[in-house]
C-alpha positions as CSV (number, residue, x, y, z in Angstrom):
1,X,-11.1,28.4,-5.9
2,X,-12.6,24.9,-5.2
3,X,-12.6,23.6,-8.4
4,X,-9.3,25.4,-9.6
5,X,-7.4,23.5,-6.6
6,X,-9.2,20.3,-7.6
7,X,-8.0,21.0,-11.1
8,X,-4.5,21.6,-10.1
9,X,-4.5,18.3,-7.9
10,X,-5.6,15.8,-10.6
11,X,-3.6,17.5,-13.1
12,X,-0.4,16.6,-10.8
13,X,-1.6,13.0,-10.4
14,X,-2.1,12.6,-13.8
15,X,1.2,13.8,-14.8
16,X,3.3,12.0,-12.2
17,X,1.9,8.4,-13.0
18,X,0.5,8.3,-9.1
19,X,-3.5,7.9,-8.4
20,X,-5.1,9.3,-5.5
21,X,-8.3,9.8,-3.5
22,X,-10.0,13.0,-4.0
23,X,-12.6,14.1,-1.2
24,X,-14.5,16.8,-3.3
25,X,-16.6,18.0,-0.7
26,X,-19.8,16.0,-2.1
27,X,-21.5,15.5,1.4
28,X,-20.8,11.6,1.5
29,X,-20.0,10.3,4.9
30,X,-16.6,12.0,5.3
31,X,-17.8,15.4,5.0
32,X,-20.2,15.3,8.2
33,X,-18.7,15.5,11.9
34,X,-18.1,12.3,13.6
35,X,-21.1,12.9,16.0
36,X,-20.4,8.9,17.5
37,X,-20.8,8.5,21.0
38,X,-17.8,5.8,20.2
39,X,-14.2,6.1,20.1
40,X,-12.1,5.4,16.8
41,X,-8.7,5.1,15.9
42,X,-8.5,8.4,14.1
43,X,-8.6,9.4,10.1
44,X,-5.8,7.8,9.1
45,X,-6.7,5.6,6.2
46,X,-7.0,1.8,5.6
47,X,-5.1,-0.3,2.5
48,X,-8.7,0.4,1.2
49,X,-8.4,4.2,1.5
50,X,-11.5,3.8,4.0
51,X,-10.9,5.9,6.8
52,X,-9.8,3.7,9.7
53,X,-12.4,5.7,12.1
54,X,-15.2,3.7,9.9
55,X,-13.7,0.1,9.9
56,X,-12.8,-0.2,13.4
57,X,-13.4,1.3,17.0
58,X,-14.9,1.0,20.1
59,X,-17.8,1.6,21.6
60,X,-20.2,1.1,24.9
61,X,-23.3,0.4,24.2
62,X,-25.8,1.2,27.5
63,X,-28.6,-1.4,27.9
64,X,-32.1,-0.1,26.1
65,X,-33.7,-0.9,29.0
66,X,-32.4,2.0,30.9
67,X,-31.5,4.2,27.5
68,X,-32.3,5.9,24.6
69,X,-32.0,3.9,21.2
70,X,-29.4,5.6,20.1
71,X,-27.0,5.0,23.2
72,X,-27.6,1.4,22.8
73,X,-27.6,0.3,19.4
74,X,-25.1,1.3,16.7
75,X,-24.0,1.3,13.1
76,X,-20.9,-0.5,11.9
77,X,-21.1,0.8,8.5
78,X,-21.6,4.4,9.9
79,X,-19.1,4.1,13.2
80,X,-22.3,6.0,14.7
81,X,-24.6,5.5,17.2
82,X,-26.6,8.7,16.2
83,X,-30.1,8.6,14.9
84,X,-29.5,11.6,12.9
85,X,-26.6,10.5,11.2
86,X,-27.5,6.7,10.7
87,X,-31.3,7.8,9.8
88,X,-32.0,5.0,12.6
89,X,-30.7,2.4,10.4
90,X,-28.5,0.0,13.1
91,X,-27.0,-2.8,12.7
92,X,-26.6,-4.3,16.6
93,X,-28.5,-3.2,19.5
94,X,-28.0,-4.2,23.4
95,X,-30.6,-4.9,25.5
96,X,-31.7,-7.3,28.3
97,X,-28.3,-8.4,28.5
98,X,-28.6,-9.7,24.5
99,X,-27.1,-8.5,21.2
100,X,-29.7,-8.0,18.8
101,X,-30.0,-7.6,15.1
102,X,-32.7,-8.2,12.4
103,X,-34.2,-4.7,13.8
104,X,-36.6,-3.5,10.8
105,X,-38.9,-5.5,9.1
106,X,-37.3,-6.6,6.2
107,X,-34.4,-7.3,7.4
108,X,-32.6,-10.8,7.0
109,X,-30.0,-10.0,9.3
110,X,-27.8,-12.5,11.8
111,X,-25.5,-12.4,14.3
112,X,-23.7,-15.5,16.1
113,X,-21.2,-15.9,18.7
114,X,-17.8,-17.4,17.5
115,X,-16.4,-17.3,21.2
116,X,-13.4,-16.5,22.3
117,X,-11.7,-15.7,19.4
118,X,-9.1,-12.7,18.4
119,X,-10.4,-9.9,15.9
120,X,-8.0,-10.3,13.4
121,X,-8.5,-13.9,13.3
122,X,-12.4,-13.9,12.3
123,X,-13.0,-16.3,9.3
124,X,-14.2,-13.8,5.9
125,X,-17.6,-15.5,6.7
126,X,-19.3,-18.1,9.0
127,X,-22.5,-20.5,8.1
128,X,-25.0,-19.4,10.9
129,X,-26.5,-22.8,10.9
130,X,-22.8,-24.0,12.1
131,X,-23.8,-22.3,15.2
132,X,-26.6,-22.6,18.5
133,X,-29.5,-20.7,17.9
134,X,-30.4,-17.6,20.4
135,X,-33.0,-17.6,22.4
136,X,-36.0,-17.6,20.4
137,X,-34.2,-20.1,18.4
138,X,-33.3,-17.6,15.3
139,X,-30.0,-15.8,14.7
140,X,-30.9,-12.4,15.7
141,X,-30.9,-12.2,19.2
142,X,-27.3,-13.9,21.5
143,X,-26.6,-13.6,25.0
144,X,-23.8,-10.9,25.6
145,X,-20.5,-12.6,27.1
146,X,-17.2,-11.0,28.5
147,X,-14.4,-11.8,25.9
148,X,-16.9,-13.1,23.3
149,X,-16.0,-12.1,19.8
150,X,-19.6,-11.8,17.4
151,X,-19.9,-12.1,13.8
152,X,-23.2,-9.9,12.3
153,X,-24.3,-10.1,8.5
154,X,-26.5,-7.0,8.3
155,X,-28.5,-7.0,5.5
156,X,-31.8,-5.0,4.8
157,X,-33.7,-2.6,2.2
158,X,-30.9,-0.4,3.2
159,X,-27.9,-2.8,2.5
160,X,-25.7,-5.5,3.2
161,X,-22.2,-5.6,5.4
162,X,-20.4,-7.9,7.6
163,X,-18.6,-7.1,10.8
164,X,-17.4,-8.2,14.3
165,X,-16.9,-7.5,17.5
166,X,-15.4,-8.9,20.9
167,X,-16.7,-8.1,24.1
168,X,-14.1,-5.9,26.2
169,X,-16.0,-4.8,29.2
170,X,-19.3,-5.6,30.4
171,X,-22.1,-4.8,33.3
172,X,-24.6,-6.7,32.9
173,X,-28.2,-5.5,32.7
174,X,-26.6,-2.0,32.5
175,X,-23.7,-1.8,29.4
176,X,-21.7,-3.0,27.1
177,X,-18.2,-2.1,25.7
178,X,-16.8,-3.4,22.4
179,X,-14.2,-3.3,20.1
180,X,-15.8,-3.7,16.6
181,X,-14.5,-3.7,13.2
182,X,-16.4,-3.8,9.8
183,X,-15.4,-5.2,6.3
184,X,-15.3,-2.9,3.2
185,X,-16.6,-6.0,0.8
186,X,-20.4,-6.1,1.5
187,X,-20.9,-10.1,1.2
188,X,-17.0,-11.1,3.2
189,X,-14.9,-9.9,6.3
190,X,-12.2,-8.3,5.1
191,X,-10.4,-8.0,8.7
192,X,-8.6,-4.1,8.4
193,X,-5.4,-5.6,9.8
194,X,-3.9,-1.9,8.9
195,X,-6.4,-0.2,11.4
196,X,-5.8,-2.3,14.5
């Protein structure tokens, strides 16, 4: 029944001159629950044809000091804070009052603070040596600040992405909360103007 429907539905495309997006069912990412201890804006999808739920949201993030890993880091690329579903590959991760990144050993990932700066006004990509260093002078670990907007260029064994986030709420020393999007091209922000 499957297959026949799938038939039917590119055999209409093809004849009426319009292209679409076919979910077959094959158990990528939009075939799993969205198990995210974060909120999105919903399935509706992007220019891309990315779901919006996976290139922008928010999220709080509780300090690791005082949580599991998996209630304070999180996946941009996976809009997921769940070990399961990321296979404990994350991107950021709060603690001691710090975002952190670089969190696996090959990793060459950075983050830096651009300050107070909209979302949809983050450059497509930033020069990390334009910015102060954290606080073991490297770009993987910056003080969390109310308002704050970060830019983080994840890139491991796993893969690359680039995202960003502002700060919207914030207890210090306990949790975070931030509103985060995530680009579609893996080397440039491509801000999903459509999805906020």
């Amino acid at each position: 029944m499957k297959s026949t429907l799938l038939a039917l539905l590119i055999t209409a495309a093809a004849t009426s001159g319009c292209t679409a997006n076919v979910d077959t069912g094959s158990g990528g990412p939009l075939d799993r629950p969205d198990p995210s201890h974060g909120d999105s804006r919903g399935g509706r999808p992007s220019v891309s044809g990315t779901p919006c739920r996976f290139l922008y949201g928010e999220v709080t993030l509780a300090d690791y000091a005082h949580a599991e890993y998996g209630e304070a880091a999180f996946s941009f690329e996976l809009a997921s804070g769940d070990p399961e579903v990321t296979n404990n590959e994350f991107d950021v991760v709060y603690s001691g009052n710090m975002f952190g990144v670089n969190l696996v050993t090959d990793d060459q990932s950075w983050i830096v603070d651009l300050g107070v700066v909209p979302l949809e006004e983050v450059p497509a990509m930033v020069d990390p040596d334009d910015f102060p260093l954290g606080n073991w002078q490297e770009h993987d670990y910056v003080q969390a600040h109310l308002d704050h907007t970060y830019f983080v260029r994840s890139s491991d064994g796993a893969g690359r992405g680039v995202s960003a986030f502002t700060v919207v709420g914030h207890e210090p020393g306990e949790q975070v909360t931030i509103e985060w999007i995530h680009s579609t091209a893996v080397d440039e922000l491509i801000v999903p103007v459509s999805c906020l």
